[in-house]
gemmi code that builds the backbone of each chain (N, CA, C; Angstrom):
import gemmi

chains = {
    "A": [
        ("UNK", (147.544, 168.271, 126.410), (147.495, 169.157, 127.571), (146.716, 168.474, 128.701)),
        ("UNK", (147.530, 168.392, 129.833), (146.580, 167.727, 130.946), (145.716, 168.662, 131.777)),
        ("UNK", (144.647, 168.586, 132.366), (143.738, 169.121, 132.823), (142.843, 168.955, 134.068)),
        ("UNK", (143.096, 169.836, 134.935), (142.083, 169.818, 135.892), (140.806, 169.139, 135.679)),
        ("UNK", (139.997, 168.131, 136.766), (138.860, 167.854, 136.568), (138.064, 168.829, 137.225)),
        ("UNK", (137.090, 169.278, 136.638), (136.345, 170.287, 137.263), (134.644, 169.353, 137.132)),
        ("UNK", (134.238, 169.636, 138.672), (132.922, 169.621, 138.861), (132.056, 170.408, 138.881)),
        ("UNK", (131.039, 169.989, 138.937), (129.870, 171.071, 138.442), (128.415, 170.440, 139.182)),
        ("UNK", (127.638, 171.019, 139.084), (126.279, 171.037, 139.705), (125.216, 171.067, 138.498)),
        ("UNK", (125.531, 171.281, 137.585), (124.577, 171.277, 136.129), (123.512, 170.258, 136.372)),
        ("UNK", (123.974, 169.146, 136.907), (122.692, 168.183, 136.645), (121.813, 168.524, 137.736)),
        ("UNK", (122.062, 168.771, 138.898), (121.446, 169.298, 140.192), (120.186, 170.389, 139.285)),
        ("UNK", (120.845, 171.227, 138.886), (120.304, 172.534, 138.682), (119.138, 172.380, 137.712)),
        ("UNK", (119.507, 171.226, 136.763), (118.554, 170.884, 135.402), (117.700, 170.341, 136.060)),
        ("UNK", (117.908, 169.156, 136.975), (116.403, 168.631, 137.621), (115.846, 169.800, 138.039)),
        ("UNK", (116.141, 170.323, 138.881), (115.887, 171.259, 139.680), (114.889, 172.280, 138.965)),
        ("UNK", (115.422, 172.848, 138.161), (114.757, 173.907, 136.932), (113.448, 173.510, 136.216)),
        ("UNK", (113.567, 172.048, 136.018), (112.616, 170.890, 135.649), (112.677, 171.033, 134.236)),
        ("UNK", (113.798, 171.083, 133.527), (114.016, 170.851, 131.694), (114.459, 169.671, 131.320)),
        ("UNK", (114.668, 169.006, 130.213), (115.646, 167.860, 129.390), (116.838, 168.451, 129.410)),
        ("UNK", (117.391, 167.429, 128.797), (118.908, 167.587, 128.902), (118.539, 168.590, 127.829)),
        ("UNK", (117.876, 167.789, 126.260), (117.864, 168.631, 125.235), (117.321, 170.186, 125.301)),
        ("UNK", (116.332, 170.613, 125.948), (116.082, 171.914, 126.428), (117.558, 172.780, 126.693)),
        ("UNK", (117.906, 172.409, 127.444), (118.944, 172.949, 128.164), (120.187, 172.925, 127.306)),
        ("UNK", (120.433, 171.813, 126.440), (121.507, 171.720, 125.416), (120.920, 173.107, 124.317)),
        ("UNK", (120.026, 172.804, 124.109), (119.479, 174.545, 123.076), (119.531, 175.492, 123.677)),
        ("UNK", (119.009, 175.804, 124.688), (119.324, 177.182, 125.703), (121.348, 177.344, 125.907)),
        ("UNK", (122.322, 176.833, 125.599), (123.360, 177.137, 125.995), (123.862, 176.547, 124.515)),
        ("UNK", (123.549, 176.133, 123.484), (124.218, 176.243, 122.231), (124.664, 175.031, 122.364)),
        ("UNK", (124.380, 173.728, 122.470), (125.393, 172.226, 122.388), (124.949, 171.435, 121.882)),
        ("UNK", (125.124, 170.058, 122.159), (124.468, 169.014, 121.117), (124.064, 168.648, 122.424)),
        ("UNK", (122.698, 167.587, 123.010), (122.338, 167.024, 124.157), (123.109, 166.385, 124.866)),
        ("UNK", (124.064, 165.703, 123.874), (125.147, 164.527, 124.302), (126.411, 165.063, 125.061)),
        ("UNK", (126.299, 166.325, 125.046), (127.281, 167.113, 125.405), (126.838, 167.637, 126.539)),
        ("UNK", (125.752, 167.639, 126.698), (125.403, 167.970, 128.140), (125.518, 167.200, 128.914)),
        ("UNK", (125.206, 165.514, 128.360), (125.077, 164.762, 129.305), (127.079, 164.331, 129.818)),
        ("UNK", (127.697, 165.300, 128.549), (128.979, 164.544, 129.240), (129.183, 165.823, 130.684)),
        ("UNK", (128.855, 167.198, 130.149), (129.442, 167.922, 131.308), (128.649, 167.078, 132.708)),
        ("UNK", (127.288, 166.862, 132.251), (126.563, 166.327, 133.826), (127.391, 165.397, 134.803)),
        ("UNK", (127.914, 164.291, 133.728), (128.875, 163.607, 134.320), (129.896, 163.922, 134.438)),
        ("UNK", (130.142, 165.383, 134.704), (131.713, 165.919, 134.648), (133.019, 164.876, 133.545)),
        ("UNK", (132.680, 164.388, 132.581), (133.634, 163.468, 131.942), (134.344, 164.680, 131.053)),
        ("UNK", (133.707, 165.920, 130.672), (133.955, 166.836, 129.672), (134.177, 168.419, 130.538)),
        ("UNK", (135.225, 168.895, 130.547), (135.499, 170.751, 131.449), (134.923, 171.464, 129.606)),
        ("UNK", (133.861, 172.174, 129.929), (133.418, 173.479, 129.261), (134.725, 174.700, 129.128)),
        ("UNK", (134.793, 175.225, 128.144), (135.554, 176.385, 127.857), (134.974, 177.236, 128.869)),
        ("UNK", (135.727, 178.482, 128.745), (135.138, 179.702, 129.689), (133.884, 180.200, 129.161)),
        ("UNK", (133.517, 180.296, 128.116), (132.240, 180.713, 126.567), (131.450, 179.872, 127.554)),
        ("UNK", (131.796, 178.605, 127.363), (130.392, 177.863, 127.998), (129.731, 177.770, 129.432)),
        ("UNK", (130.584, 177.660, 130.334), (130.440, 177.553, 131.137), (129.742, 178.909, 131.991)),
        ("UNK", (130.231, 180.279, 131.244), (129.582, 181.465, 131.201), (127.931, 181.485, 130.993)),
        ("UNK", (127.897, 180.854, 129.453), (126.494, 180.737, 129.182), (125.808, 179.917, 129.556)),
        ("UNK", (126.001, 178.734, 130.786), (125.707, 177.643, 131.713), (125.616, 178.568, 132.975)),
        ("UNK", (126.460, 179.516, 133.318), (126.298, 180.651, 134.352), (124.819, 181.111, 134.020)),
        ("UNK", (124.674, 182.003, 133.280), (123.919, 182.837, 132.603), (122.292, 182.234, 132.879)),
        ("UNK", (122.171, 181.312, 132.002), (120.958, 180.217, 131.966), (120.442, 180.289, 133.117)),
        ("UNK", (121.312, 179.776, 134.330), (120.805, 179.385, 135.580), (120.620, 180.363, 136.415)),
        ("UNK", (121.441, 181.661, 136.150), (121.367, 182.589, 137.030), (121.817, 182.823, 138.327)),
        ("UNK", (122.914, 181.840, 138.317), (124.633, 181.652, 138.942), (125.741, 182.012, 138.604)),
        ("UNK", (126.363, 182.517, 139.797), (127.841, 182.822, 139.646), (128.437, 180.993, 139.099)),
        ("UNK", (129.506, 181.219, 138.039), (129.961, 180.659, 137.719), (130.802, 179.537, 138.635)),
        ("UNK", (131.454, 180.548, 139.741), (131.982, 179.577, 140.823), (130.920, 178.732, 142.000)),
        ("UNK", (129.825, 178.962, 141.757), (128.657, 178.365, 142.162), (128.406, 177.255, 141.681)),
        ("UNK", (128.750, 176.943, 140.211), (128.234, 175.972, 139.560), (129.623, 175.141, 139.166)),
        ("UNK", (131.065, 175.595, 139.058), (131.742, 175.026, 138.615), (132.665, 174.872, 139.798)),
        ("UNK", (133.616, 174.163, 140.263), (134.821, 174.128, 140.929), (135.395, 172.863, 141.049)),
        ("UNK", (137.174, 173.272, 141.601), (138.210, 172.321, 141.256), (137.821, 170.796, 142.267)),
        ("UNK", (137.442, 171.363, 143.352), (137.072, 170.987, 144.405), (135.736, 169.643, 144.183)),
        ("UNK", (135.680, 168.688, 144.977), (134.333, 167.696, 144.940), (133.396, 168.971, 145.662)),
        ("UNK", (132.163, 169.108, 145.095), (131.101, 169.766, 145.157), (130.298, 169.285, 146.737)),
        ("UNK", (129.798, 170.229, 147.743), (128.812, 169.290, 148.770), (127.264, 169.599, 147.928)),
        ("UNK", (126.593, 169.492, 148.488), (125.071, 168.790, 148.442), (124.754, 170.770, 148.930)),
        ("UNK", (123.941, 171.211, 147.716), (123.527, 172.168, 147.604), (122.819, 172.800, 148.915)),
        ("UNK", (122.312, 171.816, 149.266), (121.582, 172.233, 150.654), (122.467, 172.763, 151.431)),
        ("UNK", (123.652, 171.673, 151.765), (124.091, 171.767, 152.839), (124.997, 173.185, 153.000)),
        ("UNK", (125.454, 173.299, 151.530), (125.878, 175.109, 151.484), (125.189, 175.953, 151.549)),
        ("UNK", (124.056, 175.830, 151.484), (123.286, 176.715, 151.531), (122.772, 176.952, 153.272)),
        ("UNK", (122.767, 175.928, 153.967), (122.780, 175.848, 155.276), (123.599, 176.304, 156.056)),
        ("UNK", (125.115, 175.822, 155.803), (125.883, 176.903, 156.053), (126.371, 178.215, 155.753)),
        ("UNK", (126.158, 178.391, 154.674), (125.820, 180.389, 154.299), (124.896, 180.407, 155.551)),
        ("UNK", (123.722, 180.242, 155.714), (122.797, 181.227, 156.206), (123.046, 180.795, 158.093)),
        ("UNK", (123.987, 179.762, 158.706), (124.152, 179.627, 159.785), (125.334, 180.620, 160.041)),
        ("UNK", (125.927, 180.921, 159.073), (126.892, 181.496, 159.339), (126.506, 183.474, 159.215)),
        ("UNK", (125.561, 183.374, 158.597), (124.660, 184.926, 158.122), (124.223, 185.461, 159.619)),
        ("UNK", (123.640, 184.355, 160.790), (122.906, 184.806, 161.393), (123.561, 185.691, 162.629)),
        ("UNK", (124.941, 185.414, 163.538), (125.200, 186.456, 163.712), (125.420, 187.817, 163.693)),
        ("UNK", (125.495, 187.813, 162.495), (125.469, 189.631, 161.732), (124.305, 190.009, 161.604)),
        ("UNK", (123.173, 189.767, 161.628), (121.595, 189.551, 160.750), (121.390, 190.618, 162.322)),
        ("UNK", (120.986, 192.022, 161.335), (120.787, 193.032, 162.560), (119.408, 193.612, 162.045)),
        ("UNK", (117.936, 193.426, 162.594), (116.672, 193.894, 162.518), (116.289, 195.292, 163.142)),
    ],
    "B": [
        ("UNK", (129.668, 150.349, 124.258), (130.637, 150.582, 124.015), (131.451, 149.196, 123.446)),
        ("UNK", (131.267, 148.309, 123.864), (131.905, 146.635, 123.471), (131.195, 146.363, 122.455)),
        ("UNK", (129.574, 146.626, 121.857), (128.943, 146.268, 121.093), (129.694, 146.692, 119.739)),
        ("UNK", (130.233, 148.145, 119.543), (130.849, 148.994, 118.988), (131.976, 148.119, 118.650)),
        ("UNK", (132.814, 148.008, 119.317), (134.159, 147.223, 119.201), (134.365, 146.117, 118.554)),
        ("UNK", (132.786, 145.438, 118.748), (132.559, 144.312, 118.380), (132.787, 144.220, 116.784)),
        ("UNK", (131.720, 145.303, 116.289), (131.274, 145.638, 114.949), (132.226, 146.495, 114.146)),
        ("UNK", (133.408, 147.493, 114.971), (134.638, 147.370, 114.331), (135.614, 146.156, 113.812)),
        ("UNK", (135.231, 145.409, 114.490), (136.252, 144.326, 114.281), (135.657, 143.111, 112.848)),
        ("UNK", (134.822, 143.238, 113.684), (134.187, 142.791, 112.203), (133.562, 143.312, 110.708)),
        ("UNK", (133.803, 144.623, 111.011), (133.772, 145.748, 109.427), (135.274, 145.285, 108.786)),
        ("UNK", (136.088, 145.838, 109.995), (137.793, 145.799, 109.168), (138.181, 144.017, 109.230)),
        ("UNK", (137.561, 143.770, 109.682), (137.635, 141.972, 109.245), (137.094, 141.508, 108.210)),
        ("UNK", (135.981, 141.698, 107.347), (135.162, 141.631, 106.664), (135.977, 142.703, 105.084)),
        ("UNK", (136.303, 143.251, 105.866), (137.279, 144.543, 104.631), (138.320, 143.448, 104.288)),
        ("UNK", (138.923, 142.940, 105.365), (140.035, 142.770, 105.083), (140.143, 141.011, 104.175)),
        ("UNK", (139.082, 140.519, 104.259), (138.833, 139.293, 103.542), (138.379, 139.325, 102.261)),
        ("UNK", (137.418, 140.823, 102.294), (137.321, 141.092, 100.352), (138.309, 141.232, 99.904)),
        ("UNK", (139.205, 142.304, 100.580), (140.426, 142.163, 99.830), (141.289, 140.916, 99.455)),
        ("UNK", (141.168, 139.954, 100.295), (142.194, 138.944, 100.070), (141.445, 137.885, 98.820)),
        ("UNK", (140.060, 138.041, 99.157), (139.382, 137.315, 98.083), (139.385, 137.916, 96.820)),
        ("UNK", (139.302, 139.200, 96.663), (139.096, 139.696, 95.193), (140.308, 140.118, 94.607)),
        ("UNK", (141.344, 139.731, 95.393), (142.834, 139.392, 94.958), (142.719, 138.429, 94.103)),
        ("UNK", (142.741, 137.184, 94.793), (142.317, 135.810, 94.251), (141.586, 135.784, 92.741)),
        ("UNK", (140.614, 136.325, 92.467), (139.609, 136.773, 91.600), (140.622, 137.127, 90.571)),
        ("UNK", (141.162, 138.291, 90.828), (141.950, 139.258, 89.741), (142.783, 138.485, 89.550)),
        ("UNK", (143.691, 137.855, 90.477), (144.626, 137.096, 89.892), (144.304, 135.897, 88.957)),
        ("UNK", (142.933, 135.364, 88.924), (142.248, 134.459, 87.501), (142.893, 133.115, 88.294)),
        ("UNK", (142.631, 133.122, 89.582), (143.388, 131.641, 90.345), (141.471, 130.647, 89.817)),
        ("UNK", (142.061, 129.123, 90.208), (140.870, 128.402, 89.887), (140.126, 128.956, 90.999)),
        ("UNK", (139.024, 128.337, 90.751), (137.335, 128.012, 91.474), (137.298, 129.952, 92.254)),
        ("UNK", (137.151, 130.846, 91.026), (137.540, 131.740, 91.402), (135.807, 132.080, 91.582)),
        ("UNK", (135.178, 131.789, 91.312), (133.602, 131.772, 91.439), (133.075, 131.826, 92.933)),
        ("UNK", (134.255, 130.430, 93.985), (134.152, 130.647, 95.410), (134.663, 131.902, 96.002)),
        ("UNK", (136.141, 132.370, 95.582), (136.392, 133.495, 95.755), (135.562, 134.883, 96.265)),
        ("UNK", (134.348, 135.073, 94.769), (133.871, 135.886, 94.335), (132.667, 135.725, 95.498)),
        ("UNK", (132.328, 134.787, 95.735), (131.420, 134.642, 96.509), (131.516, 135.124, 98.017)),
        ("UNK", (132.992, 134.621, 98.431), (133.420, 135.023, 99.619), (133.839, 136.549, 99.804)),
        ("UNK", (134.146, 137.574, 98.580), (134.173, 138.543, 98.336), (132.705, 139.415, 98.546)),
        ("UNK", (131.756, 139.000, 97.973), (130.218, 139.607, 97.854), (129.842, 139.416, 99.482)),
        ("UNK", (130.000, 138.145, 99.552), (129.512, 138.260, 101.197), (129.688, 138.765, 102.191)),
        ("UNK", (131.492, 139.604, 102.047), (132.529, 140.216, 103.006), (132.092, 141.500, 102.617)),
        ("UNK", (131.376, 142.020, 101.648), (131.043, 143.059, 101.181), (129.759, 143.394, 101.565)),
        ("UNK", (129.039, 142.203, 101.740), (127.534, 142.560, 102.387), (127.848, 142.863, 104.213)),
        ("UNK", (128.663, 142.350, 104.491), (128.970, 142.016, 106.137), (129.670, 143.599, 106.016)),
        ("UNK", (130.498, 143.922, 105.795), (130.944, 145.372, 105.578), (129.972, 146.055, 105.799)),
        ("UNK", (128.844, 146.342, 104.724), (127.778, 147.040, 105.011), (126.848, 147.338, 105.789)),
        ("UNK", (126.827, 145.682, 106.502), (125.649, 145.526, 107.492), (126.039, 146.268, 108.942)),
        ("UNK", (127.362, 146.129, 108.709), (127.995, 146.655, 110.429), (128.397, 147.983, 110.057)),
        ("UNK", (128.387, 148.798, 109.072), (128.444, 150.293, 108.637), (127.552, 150.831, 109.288)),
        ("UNK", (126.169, 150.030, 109.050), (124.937, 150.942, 109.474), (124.838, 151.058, 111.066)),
        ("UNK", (124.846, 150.273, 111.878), (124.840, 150.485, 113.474), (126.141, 151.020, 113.665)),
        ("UNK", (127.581, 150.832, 113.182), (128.779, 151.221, 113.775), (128.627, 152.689, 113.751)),
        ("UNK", (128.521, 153.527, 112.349), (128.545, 154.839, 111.917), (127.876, 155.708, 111.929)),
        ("UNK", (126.842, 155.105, 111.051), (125.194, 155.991, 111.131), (124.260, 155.738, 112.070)),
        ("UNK", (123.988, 154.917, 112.776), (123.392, 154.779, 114.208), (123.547, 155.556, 115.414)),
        ("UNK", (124.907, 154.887, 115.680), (125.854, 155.859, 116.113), (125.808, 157.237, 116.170)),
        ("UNK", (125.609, 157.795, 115.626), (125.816, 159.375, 114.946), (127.382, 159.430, 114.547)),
        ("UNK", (128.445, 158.466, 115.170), (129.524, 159.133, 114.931), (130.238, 159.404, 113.223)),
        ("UNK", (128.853, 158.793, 112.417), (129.335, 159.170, 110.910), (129.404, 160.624, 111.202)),
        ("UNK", (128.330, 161.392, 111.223), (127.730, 163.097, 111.613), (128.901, 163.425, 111.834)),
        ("UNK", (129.027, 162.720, 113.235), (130.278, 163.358, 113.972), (131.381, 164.158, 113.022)),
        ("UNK", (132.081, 162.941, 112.658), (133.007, 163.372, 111.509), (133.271, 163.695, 110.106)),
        ("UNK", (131.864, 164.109, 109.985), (131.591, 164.439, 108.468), (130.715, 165.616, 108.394)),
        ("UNK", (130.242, 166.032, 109.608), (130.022, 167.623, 109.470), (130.864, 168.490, 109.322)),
        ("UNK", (130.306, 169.625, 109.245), (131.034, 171.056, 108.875), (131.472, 171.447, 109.934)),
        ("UNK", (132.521, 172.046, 110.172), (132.770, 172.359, 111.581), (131.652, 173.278, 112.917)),
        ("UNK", (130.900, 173.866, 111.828), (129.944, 175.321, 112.450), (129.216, 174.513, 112.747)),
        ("UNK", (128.952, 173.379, 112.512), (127.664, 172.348, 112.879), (128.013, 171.817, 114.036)),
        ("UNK", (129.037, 171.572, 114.722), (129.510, 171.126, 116.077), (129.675, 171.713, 117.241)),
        ("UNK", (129.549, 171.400, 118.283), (129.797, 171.882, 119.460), (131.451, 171.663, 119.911)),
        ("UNK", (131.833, 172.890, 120.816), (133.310, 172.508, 121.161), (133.590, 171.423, 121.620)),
        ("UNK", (133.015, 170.245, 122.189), (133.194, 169.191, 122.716), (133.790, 168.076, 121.721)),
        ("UNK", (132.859, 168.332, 120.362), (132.242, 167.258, 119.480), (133.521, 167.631, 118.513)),
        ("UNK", (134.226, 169.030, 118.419), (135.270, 169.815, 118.072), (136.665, 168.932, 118.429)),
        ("UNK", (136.871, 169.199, 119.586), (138.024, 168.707, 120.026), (137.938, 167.230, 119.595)),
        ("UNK", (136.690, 166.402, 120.158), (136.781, 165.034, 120.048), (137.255, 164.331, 118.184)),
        ("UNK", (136.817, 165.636, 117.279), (136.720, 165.144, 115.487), (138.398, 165.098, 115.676)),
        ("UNK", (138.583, 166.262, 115.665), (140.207, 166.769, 116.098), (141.661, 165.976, 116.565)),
        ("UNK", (140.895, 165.332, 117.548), (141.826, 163.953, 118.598), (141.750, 162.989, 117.164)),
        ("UNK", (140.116, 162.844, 116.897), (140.183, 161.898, 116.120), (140.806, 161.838, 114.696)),
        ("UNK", (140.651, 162.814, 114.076), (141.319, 162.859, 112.653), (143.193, 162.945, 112.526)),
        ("UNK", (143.561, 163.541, 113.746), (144.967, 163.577, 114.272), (145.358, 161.823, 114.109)),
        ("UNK", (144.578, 161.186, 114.731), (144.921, 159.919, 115.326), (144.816, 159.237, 114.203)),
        ("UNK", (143.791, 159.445, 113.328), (143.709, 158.541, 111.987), (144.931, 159.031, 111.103)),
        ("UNK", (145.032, 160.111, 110.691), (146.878, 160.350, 109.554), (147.448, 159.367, 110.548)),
        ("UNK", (148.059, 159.094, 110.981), (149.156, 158.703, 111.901), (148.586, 156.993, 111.708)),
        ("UNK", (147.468, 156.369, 112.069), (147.448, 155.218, 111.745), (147.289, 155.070, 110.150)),
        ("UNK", (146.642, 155.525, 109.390), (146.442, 155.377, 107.660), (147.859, 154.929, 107.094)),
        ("UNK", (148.949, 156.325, 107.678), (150.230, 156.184, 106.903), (150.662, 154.855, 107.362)),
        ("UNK", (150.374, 154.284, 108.839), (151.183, 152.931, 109.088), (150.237, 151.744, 107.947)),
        ("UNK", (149.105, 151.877, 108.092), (148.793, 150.568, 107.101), (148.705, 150.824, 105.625)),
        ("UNK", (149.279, 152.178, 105.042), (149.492, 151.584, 103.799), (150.874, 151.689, 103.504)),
        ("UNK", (152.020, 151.354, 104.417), (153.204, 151.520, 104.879), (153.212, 149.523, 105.234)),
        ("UNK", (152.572, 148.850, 105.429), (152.215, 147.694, 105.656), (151.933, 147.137, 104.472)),
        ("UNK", (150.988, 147.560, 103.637), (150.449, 147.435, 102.297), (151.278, 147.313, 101.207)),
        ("UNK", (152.156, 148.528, 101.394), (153.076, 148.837, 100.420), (154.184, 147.320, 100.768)),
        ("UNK", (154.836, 147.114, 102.362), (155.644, 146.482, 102.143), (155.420, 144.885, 101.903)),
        ("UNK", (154.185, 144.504, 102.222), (153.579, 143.452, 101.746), (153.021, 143.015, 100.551)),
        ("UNK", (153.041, 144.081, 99.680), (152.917, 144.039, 98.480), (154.638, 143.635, 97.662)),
        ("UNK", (155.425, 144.402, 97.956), (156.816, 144.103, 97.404), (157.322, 142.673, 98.092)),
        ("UNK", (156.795, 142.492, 98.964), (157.547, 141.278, 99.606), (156.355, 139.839, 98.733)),
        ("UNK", (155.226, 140.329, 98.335), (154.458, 139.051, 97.100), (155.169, 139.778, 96.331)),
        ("UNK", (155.680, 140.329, 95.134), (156.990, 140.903, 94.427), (157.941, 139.662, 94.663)),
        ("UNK", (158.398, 140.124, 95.837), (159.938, 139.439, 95.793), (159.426, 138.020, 95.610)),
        ("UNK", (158.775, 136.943, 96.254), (158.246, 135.678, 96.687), (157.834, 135.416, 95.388)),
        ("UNK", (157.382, 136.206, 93.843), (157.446, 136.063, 92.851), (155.713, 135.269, 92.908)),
        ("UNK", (154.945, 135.622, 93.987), (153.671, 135.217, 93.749), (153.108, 135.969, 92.979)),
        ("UNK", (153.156, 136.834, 92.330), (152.673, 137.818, 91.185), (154.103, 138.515, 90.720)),
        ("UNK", (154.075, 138.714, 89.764), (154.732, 139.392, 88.541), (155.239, 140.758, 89.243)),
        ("UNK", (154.291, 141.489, 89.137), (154.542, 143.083, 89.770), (153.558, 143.154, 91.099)),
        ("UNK", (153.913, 144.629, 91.202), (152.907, 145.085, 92.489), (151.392, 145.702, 91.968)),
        ("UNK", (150.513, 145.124, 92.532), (149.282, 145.213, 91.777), (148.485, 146.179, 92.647)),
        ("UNK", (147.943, 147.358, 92.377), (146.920, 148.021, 93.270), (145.803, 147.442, 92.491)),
        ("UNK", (144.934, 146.687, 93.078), (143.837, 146.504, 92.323), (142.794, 147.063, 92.987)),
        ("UNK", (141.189, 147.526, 91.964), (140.416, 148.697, 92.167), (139.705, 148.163, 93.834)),
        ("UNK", (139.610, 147.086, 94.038), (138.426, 147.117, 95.248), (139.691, 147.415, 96.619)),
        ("UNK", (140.822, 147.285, 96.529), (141.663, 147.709, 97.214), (142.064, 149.656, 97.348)),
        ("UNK", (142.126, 150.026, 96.429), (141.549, 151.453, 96.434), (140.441, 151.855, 96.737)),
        ("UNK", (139.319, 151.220, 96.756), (137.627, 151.477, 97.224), (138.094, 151.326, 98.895)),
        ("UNK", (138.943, 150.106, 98.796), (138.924, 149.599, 100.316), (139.717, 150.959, 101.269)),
        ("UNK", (140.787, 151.099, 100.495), (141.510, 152.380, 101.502), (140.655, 153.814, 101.049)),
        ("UNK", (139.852, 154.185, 100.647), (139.264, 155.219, 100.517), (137.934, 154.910, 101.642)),
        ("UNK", (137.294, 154.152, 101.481), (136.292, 153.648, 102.388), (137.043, 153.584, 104.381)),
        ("UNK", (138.488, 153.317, 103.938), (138.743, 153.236, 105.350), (139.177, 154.355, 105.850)),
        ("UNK", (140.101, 155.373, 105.145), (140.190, 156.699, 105.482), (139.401, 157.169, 105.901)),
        ("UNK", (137.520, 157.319, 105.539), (136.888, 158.142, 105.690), (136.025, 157.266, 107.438)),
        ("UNK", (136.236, 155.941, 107.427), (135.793, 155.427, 108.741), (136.618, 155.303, 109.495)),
        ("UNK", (137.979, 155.178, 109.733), (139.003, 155.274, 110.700), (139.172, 156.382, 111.586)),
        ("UNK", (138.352, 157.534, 111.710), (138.605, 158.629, 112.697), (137.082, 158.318, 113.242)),
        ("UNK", (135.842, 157.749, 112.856), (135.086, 157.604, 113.373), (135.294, 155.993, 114.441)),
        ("UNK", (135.982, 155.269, 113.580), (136.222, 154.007, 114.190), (136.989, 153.942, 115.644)),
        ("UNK", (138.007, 154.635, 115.553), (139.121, 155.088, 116.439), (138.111, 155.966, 117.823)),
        ("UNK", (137.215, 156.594, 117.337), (136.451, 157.166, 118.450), (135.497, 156.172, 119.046)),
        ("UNK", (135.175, 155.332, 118.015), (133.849, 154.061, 118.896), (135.499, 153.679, 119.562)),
        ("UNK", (135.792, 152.960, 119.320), (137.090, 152.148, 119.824), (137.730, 152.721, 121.053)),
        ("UNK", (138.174, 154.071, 120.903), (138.815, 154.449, 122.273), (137.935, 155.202, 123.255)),
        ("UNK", (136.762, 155.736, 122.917), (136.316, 157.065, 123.495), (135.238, 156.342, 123.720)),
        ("UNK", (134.020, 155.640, 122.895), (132.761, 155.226, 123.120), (131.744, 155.840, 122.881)),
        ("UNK", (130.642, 155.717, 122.862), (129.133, 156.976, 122.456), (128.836, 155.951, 123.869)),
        ("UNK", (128.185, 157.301, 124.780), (127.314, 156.678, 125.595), (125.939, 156.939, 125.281)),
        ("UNK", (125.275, 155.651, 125.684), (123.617, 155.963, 125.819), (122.989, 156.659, 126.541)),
        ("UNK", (122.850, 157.235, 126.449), (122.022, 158.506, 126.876), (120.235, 158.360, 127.114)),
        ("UNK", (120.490, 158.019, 128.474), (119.400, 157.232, 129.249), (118.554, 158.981, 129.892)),
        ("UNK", (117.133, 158.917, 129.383), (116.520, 160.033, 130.025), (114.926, 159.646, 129.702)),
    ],
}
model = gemmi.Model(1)
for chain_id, residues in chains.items():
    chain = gemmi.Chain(chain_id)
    for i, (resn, *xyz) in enumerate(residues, 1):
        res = gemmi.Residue()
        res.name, res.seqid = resn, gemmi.SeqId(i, " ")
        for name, pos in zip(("N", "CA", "C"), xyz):
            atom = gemmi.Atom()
            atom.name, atom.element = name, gemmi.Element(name[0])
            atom.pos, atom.b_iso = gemmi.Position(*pos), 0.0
            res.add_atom(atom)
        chain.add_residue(res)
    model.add_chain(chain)
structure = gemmi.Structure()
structure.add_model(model)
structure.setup_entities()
């Protein structure tokens, strides 16, 4: 079966969080090595996992996963809130 | 990943010279003493590249756990791999078999001989050929942290 490559932000999020791979492989049920393949996107997670990779981080799933090359967390996040500020009524 | 490849090649190289030597042996050919020697040594070299290829590796684990012991990743990957090994096994003892009848026909031995370190040998390779096939095509990466 051929397959979409799907990217992800997992490794972003793990520095970020400040855990090991292995931490984070026990918090979502995997072997470490398996984390390090999703990090490198070489491996797409089932829906199960990628849920409980949701979950962990305390992200919408389409936050962390998509078909799409991923930008630089910031910079979405920069544009959400440039785009927030017209409506933004005090 | 090449280191791997390396040490496949030289397990089933090393396999594949006991066998030809402890042929020799059984068959009671002269200076069968060198034989035997070249047999023990292909047998120590076997072993030595077992331990980093398989158990180092983890990918013995890999394919010799229980399924509940794996992750879906490690799942699919046993899966690809044990698929891929039936499919090569049946070709080399499909090779075996016809190279055996063809020393038959050539009348270099009498009959077709399974002899025992040749059964050790395909039992030993069944159980490393789905791990082998994964160093070989897939790789273990190092896991730098």
């Amino acid at each position: 079966m051929r397959t979409r490559k799907l990217y992800n932000r997992i490794k972003n999020l793990r520095v970020e969080k400040g855990i090991s791979r292995k931490e984070l492989a026990d918090h979502i049920g995997v072997n470490p090595q398996t984390v390090g393949y999703l990090e490198r996107q070489d491996y797409n997670p089932s829906l199960d996992l990628a849920f409980r990779i949701s979950e962990f981080f305390g992200f919408p799933v389409e936050f962390i996963f998509s078909t799409a090359l991923m930008k630089p967390m910031s910079l979405e996040l920069q544009q959400k809130s440039s785009q927030k500020v017209p409506g933004i009524t005090h | 990943m090449k280191s791997l490849k390396t040490l496949a090649v030289l397990n089933y190289g090393a396999l594949l010279v006991l066998n030809i030597a402890f042929y020799f042996v059984y068959k009671g050919r002269a200076a069968s003493h060198i034989y035997d020697a070249i047999g023990i040594a292909s047998l120590i070299i076997v072993a030595l590249t077992f331990v980093p290829l398989h158990k180092r590796s983890g990918i013995w684990k890999l394919t010799h756990s229980k399924s509940k012991d794996l992750d879906e990743r490690e799942l699919s990957l046993t899966h690809w791999a044990l698929s891929e090994s039936y499919g090569w096994f049946a070709v080399i003892c499909l090779v075996i078999m016809f190279a055996l009848s063809l020393i038959g026909r050539m009348n270099i031995c009498p009959q077709y001989t399974i002899s025992m370190p040749l059964v050790a040998s395909l039992i030993y390779f069944s159980h490393t050929l789905p791990g082998t096939l994964i160093a070989w095509k897939k790789g273990i990466p190092e896991e730098n942290e």
